[in-house]
FIKOLZA-1660 file (N, C-alpha, C; in steps of 0.1 Angstrom, whole numbers, plus 5000, padded with zeros to 4 digits):
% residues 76
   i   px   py   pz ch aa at
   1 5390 0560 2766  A  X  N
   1 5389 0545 2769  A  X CA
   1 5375 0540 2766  A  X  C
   2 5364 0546 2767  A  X  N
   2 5348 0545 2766  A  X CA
   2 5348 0542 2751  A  X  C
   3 5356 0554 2745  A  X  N
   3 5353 0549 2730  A  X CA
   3 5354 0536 2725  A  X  C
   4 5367 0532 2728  A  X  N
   4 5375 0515 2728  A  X CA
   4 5366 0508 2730  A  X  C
   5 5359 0508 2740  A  X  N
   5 5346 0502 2742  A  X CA
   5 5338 0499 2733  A  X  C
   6 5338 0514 2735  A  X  N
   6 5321 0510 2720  A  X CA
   6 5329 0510 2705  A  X  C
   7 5340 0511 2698  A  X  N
   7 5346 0507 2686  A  X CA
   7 5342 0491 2687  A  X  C
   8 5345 0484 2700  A  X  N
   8 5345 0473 2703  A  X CA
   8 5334 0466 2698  A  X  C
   9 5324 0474 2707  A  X  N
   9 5310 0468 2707  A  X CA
   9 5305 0469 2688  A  X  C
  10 5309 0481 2683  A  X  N
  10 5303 0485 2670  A  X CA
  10 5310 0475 2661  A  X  C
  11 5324 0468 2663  A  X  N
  11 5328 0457 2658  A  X CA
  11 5318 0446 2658  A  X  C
  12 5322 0443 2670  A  X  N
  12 5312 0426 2675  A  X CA
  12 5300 0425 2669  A  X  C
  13 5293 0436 2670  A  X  N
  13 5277 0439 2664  A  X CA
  13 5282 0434 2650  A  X  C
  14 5287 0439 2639  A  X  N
  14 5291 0436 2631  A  X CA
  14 5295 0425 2623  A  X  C
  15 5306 0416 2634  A  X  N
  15 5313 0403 2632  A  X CA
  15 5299 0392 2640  A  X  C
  16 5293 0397 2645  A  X  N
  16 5280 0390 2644  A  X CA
  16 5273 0386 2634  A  X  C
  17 5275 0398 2628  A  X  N
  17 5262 0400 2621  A  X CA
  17 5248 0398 2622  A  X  C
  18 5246 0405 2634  A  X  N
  18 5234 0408 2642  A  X CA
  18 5224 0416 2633  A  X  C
  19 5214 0409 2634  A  X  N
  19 5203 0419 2619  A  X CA
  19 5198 0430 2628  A  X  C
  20 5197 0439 2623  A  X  N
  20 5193 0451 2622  A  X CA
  20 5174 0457 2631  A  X  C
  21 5170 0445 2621  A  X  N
  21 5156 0445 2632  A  X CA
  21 5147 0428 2636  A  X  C
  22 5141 0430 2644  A  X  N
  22 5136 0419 2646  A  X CA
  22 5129 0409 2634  A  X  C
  23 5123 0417 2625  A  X  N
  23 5120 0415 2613  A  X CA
  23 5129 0405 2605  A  X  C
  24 5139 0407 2607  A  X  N
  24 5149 0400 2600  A  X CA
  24 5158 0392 2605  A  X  C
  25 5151 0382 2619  A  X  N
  25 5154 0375 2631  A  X CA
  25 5144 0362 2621  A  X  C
  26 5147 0352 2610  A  X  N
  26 5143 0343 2608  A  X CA
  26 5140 0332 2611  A  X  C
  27 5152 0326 2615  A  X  N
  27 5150 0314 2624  A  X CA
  27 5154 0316 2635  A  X  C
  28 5155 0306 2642  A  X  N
  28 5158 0304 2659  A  X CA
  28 5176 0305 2660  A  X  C
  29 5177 0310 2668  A  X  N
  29 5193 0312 2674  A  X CA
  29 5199 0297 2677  A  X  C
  30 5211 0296 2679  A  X  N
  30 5216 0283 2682  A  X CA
  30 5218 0287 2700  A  X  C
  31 5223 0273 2705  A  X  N
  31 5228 0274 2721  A  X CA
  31 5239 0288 2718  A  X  C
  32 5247 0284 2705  A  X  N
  32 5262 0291 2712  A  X CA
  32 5262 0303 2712  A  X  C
  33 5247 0306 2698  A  X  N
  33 5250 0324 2695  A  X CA
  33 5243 0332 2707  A  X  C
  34 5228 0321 2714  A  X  N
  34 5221 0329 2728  A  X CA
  34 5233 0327 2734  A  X  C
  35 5249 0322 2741  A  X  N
  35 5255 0327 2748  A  X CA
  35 5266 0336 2744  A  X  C
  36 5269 0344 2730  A  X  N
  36 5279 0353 2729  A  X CA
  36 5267 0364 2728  A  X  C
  37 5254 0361 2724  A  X  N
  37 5243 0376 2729  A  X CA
  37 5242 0381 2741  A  X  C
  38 5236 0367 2752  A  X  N
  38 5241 0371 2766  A  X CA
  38 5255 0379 2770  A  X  C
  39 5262 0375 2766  A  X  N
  39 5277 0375 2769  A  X CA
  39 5280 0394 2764  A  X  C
  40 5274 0398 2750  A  X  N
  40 5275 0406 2747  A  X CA
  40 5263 0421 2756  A  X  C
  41 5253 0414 2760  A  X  N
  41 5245 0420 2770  A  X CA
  41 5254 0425 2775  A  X  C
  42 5259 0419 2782  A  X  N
  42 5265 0417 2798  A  X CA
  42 5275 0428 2796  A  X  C
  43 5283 0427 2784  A  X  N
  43 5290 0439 2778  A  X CA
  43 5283 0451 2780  A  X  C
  44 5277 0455 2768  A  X  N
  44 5265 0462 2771  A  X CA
  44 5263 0477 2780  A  X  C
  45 5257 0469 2793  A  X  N
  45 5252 0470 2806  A  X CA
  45 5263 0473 2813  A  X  C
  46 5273 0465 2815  A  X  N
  46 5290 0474 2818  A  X CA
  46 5288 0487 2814  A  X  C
  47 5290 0492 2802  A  X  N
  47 5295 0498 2794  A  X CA
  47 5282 0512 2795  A  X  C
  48 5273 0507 2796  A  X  N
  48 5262 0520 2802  A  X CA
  48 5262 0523 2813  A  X  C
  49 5268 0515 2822  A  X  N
  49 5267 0522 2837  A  X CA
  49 5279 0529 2839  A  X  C
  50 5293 0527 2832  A  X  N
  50 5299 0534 2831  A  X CA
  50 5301 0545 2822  A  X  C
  51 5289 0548 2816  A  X  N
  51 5290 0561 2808  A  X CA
  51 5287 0572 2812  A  X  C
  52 5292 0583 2807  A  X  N
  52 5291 0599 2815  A  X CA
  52 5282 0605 2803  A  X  C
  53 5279 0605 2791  A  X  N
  53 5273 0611 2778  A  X CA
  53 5262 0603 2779  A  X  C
  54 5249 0614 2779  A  X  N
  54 5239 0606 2781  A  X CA
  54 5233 0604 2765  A  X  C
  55 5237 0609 2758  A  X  N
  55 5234 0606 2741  A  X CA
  55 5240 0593 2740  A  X  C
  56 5249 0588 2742  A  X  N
  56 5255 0576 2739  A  X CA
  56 5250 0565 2747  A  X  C
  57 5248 0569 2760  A  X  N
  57 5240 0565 2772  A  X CA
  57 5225 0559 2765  A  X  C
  58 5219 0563 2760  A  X  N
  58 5210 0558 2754  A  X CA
  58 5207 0548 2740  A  X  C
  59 5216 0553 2731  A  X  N
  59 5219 0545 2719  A  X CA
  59 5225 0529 2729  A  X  C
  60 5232 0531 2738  A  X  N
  60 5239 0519 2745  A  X CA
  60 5227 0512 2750  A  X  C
  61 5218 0517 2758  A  X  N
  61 5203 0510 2761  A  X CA
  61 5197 0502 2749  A  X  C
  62 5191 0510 2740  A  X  N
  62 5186 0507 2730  A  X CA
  62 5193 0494 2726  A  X  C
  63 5206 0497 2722  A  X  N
  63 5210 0482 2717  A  X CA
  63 5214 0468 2729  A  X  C
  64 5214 0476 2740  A  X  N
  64 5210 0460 2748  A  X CA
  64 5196 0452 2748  A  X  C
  65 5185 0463 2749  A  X  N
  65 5172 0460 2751  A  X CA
  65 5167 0453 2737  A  X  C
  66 5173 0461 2724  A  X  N
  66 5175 0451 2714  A  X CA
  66 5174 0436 2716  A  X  C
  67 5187 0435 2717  A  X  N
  67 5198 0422 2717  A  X CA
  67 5187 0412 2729  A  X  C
  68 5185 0414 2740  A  X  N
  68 5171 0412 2752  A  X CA
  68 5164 0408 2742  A  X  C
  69 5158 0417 2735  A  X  N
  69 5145 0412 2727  A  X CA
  69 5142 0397 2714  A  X  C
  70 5158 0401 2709  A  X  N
  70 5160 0388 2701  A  X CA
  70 5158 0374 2710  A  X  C
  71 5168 0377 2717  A  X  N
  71 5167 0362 2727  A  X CA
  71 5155 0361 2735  A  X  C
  72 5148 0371 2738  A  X  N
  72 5135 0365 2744  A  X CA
  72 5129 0360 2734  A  X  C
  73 5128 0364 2721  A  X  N
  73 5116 0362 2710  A  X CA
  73 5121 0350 2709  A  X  C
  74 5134 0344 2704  A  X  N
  74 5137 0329 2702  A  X CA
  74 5136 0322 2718  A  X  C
  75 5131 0319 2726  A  X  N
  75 5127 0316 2738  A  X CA
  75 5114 0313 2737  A  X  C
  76 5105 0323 2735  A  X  N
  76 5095 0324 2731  A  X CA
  76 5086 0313 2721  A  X  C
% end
């Protein structure tokens, strides 16, 4: 079921089309995409606290604290 999850998340990431690095964060985000980022956080952070594999456990950090970083920087 964990996997489902993260197929999920590795979709979304995708059908976002969330760039890859901050570098490549040009302009400013709109209202709607900081709330499906949030929204996807929030996923996230579910989805690490219910994880048992601490390898994946990490890769799952990483891309929230990401996704954190975008939206702070357009805030910013």
């Amino acid at each position: 079921m964990r996997k489902k999850g993260i197929e999920l998340h590795t979709k979304s990431r995708a059908a976002l089309q969330v760039p890859k690095s901050k570098g490549d964060v040009i302009s400013m985000i709109t209202k709607e995409e900081k709330v499906v980022f949030e929204y996807e956080i929030k996923k996230l952070t579910d989805e690490y606290q219910k994880c048992a594999e601490s390898r994946l456990k990490k890769r799952i950090q990483e891309d929230a604290l990401w996704l954190k970083s975008v939206v702070l920087c357009d805030a910013g």
